[in-house]
N, C-alpha and C positions, 0 to 999 in steps of 0.2 A: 504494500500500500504506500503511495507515493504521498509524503509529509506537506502542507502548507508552508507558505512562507511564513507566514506568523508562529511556527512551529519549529523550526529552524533560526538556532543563534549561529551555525557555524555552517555554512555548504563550499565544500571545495568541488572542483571540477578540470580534471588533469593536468593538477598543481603540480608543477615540474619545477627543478632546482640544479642547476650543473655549474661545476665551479671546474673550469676547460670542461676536459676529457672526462671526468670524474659527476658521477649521476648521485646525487645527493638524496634528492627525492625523486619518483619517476611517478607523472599519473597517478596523483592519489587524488579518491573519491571516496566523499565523506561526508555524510549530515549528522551533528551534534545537533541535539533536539532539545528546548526549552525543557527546562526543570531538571533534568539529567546531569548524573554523574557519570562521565564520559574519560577513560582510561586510554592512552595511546602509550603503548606498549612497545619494547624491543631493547634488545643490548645496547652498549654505551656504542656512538657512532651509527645505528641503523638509521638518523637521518629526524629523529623526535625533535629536538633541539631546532632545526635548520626549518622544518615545520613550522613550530610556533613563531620563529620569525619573521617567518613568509607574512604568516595571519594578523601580526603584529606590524608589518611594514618595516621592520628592522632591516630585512632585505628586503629585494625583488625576485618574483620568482620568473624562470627564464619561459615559461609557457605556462598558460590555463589561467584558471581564475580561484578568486576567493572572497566570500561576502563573510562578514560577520553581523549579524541583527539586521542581516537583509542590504546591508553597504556593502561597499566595493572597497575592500581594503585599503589598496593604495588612493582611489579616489576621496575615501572618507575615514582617512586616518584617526588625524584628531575626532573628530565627532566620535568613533569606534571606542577612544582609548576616553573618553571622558567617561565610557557606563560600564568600563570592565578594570580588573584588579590583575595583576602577574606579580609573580616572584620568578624569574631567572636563576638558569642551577647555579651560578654563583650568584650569591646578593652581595654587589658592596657597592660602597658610597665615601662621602667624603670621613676620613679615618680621623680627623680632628671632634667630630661634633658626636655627641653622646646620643644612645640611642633615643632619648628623647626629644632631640635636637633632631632626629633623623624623620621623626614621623611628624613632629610640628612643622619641617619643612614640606614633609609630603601631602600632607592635609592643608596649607595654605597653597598647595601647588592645585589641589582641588574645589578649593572655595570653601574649607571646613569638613567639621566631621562630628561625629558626635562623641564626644569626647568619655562620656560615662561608659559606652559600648566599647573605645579601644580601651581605655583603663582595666574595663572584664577581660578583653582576651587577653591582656597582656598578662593577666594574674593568672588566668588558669593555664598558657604556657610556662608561665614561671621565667617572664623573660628580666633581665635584668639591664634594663634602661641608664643608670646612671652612671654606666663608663662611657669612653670614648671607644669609637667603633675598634680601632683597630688593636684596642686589647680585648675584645671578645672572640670568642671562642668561636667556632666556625658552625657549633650549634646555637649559640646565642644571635650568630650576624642571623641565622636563619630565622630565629623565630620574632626577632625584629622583621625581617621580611616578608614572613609570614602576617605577622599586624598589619604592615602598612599594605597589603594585598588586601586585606578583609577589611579592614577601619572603617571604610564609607561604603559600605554592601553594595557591592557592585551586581548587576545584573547578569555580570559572565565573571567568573574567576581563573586564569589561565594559570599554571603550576606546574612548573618544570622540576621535576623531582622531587618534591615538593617536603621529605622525613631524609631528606641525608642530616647526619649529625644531630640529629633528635632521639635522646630518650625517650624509651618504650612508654614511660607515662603520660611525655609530652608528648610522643606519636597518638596517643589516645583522645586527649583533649583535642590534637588536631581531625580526627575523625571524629570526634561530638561534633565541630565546627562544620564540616562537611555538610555534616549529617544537620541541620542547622538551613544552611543555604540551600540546601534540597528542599527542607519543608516549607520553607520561604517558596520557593518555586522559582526559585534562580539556579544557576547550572554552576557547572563544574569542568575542567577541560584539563587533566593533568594528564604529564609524560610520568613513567614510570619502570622499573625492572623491575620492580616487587611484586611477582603475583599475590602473596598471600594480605596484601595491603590493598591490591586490587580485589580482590575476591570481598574485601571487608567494606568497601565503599562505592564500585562501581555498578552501575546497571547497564550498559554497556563499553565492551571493548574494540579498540583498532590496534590490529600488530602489525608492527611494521618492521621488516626486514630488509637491509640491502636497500633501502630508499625506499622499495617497495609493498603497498597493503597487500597482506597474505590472506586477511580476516578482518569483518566487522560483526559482532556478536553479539549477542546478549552474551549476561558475563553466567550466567546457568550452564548455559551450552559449553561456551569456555572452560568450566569447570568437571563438567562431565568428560573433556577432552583428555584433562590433567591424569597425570596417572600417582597411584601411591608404589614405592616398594616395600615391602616384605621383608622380613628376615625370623623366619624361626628355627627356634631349636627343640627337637622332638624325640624324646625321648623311646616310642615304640616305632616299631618298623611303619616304613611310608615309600612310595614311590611319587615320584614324578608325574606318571601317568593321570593320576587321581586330582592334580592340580590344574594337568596342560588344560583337561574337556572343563574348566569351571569357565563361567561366561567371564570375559573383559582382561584374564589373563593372559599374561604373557611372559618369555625371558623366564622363562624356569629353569633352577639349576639346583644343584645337590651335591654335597659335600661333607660326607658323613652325616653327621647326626642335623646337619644345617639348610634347611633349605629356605631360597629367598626366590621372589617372583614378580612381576609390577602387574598391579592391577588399575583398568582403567575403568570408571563411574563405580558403582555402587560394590562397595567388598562383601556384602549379604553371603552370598554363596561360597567365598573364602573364608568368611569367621564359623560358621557350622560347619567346613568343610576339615578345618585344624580342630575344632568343638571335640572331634570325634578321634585325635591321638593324645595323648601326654605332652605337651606345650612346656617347657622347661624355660625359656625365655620367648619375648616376641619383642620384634620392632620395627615402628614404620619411618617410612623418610617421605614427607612431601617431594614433589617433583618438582624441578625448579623451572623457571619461566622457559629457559632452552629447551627444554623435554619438552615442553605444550606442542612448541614452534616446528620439534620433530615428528609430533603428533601430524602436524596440521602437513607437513611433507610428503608425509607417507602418506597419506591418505590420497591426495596430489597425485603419486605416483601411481598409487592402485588405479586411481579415478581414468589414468591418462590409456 
């Protein structure tokens, strides 16, 4: 079903990026849809970074187009960047003025802000405002960065990696926050390698690989993709065979008493299926975002 333009904060259309010979982003197509937390995914260099600042007018891109709230990026820069927020994977700024100096200049760069709202987030990241930037810590420049992205609730929030050097509690408070501008019914637009960060905040995902979109998803689907592995130790006799025919497995192998396997969507049929030997130890390993991307390959190749 093809989306409305009042529906669509973000539509790209064979957004292409070459820097010479070198294809940076190629043809990516994409609707990021009002009220959505919207995940662009891929390793460091697939081309996430070079994206956002196509979208942002930072660069230009070498073909295709890109609207954000229905403009024309390069045409309607400014007007684009007065109703949306970004944090850049590095945040810095002038290194003499204190982080409270950082958002007082960002907020009169805005026309104000409301000031009792940034004072809350800044307390529930636990940021620490009254030094000079350049002796904070490269988790504190974040979560100052993090404020002045959200300070004056913008209608699109763009967020290029948005938990490097944040603590797991302050990674939290920053997903309340998300979670936050969702219910608001304002969007979300972050790069990321973290699936399992994605998996906690996204409702859909774009992977991007090699400049290239491999996938646009609901983040469900993306998850059913994922695979867990296996590792147990079983103390009565077992074979192989009894694990290959269970649904979603695969990569069985055995090694005396140890056997480990990856299973993909629902382990249902692998947990009564060990239910049924002497289990002496068990352990899982999430799969990491690279295994998705293999996932999504293979399937590629079967399909061809």
């Amino acid at each position: 079903m093809s989306l409305g333009d009042s529906d669509v904060v973000i539509r790209t259309r064979g957004l292409t990026k070459n820097y010479g010979s070198v294809a940076a982003v190629v043809d990516a197509d994409m609707d990021v849809r009002r009220g959505e937390v919207f995940g662009y995914l891929g390793p460091n260099g697939a081309g996430k970074t070079t994206t956002i600042r196509m979208l942002l007018d930072h660069i230009r891109p070498t073909s295709g187009t890109a609207t954000v709230f229905g403009m024309d990026t390069r045409a309607e820069s400014v007007s684009i960047k007065r109703r949306l927020g970004y944090l850049p994977g590095e945040f810095s700024l002038y290194d003499n003025m204190t982080g409270d100096e950082v958002l007082e200049y960002m907020a009169n760069l805005r026309g104000g802000v409301d000031w009792d709202y940034t004072r809350d987030i800044a307390g529930r990241l636990d940021a620490n405002l009254g030094r000079k930037f350049s002796q904070l810590s490269r988790g504190n420049k974040q979560k100052v960065g993090l404020i002045q992205a959200f300070m004056h609730k913008p209608e699109l929030v763009v967020l290029d990696e948005p938990t490097g050097g944040l603590d797991p509690l302050v990674q939290q408070s920053f997903y309340d926050m998300i979670d936050e501008v969702k219910a608001d019914g304002r969007t979300v637009f972050f790069s990321s390698h973290n699936l399992p960060e994605v998996e906690r905040v996204c409702d859909r995902v774009a992977f991007i690989r090699g400049g290239r979109l491999i996938a646009v998803e609901d983040i469900g689907d993306i998850v059913q993709k994922a695979f867990h592995r296996f590792e147990a130790h079983l103390a009565d006799e077992f074979t192989a065979e009894e694990f290959e025919s269970l649904p979603g497995v695969t990569a069985v192998s055995v090694n005396g008493e140890t056997l480990t396997f990856d299973v993909i969507g629902s382990p249902d049929a692998v947990v009564k299926a060990l239910a049924r030997h002497s289990v002496t130890k068990l352990f899982t390993h999430e799969s990491a975002l690279e295994d998705v991307f293999l996932a999504y390959y293979s399937e590629g190749e079967q399909d061809a």
